[in-house]
N, C-alpha and C positions, 0 to 999 in steps of 0.2 A: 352489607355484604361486600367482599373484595372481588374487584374484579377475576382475579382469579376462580374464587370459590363461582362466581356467576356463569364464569367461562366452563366450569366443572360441570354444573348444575346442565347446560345449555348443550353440553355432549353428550351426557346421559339423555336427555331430551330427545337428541337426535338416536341412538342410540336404539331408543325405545319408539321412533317415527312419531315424536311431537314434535312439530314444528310452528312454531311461533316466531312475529317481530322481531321481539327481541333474542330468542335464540338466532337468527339468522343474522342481525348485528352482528353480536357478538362473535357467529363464526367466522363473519367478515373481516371481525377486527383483528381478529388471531391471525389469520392469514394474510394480512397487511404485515401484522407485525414480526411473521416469520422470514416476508425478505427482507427486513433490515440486517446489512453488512455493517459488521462492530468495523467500529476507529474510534479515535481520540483525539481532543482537539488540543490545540498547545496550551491554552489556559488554563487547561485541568490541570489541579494539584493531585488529586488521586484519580486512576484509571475509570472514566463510565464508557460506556459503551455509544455511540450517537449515532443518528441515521444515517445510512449511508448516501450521501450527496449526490454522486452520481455512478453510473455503470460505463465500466471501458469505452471513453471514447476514440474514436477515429479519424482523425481531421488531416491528419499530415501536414499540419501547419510547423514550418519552422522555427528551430531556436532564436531568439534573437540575439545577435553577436554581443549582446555583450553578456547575456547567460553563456556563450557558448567561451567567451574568451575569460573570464572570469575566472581567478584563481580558489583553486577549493583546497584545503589543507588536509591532508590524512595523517591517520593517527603513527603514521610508522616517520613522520616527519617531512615526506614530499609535497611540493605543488603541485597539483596536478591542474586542467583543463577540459572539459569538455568536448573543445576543441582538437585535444590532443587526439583523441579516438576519432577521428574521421580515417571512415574508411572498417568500421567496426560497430556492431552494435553495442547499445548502452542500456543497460537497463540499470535506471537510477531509484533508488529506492530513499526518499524522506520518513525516516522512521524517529522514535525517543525509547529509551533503556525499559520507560516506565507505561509503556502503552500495549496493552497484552496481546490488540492484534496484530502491532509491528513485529511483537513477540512472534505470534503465530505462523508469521509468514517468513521469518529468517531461514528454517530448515529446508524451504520448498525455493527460496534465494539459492542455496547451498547447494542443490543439487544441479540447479539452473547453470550456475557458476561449475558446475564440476561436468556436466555433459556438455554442454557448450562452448566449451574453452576452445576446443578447438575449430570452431566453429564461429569465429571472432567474435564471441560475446562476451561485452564484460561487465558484471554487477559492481556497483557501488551503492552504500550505504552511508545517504548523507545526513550525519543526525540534523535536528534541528532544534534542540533544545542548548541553549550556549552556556546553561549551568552544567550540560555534562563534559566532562574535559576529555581529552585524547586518552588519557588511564584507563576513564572510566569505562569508555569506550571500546578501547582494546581488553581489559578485563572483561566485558559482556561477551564480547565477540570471541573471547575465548574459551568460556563456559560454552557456547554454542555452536563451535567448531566451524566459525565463521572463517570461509576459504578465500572470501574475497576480499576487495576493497574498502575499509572504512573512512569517514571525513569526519570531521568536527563542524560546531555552529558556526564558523569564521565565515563562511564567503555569502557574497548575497544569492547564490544561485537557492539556497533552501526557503529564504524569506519569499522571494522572489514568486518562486515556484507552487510554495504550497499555501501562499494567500488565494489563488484565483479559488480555493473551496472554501475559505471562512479558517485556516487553519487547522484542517482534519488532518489526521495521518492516520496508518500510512498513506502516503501517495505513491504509487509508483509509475515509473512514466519510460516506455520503452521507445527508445531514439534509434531511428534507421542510418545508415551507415552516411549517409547524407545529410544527419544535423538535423531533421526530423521528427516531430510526436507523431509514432504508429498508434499507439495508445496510451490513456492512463486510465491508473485502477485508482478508487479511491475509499479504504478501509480492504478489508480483507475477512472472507469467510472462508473457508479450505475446499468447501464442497462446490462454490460456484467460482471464486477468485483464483483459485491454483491452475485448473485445467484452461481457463481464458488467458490468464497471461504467459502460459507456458505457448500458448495457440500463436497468441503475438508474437511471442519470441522465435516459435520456429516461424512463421511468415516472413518474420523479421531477418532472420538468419538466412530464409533460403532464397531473400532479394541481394542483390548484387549492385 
């Protein structure tokens, strides 16, 4: 019998006020495995879903200069810098075209990037896949009415960055006007990861 069918079996159990061992296992198991936040790791050839590594942390530990001086290439052709945004918030987003919950979190990017603007915050999307090219890139970003900043695999700041989880994505990491991790998210669920890093962001926004 599959797990599932056991998990079936073990709700009607409770259902009907039996309770047994392994019914309580298994309801154990199920609700371990409803907090896993989907991501994707970079050696996946096709999208699976993996556990999520960790929950927004909070360290305010600083960039190290040469992350922050480090040249990142966007797909519209500029250099840009990390550095260059001091004095603004950053919300950096390591995502790939082909990971469905980098997918899932660009819309709730989008509006971050459209209330916030004035509000010096600026989203960037830094792929990290270096088979996908600036095209490819900018074509995604345009099916998905992507308002902000896109980059390519060029600069070490994505290797850099999204090794301290094992290669999960997405990662995103909200940087205070000072160069800064407020936080990083790591995967993304909509019903727990949206309304927390929207939380960072306005924290983030409303420090000086």
């Amino acid at each position: 019998m599959s797990f599932i069918s056991r998990f079936k079996r073990a709700r009607k159990d409770f259902a009907r006020g039996v309770t047994t061992g392994r019914t309580l296992m298994l309801a154990v198991c199920f609700a371990l495995l409803s907090l896993v936040t989907p991501s994707c790791t970079q050696q996946q050839t096709s999208p699976i879903s993996q556990t999520n590594r960790s929950s927004p942390t909070t360290n305010l530990t600083p960039l190290a200069p040469e992350i922050l001086n480090a040249p990142i290439q966007t797909t519209d052709g500029r250099t840009i810098r990390l550095a260059d945004y001091a004095g603004k918030v950053v919300v950096l987003d390591l995502w790939a075209t082909w990971c469905p919950p980098c997918r899932e979190e660009i819309p709730h990017l989008v509006d971050i990037s459209r209330e916030y603007a004035d509000r010096g915050v600026e989203v960037i999307g830094l792929g990290i896949d270096r088979n996908e090219s600036a095209q490819m890139l900018t074509d995604f970003g345009r099916q998905l009415n992507v308002n902000y900043t896109l980059a390519v695999a060029e600069s070490i700041v994505g290797p850099a960055m999204v090794r301290e989880r094992g290669g999960v994505i997405p990662q995103t990491y909200v940087i205070t006007r000072d160069g800064r991790i407020l936080s990083r998210f790591v995967g993304f669920d909509p019903a727990r990861s949206a309304p927390q890093l929207r939380a960072a962001v306005e924290r983030a926004a409303n420090t000086q």
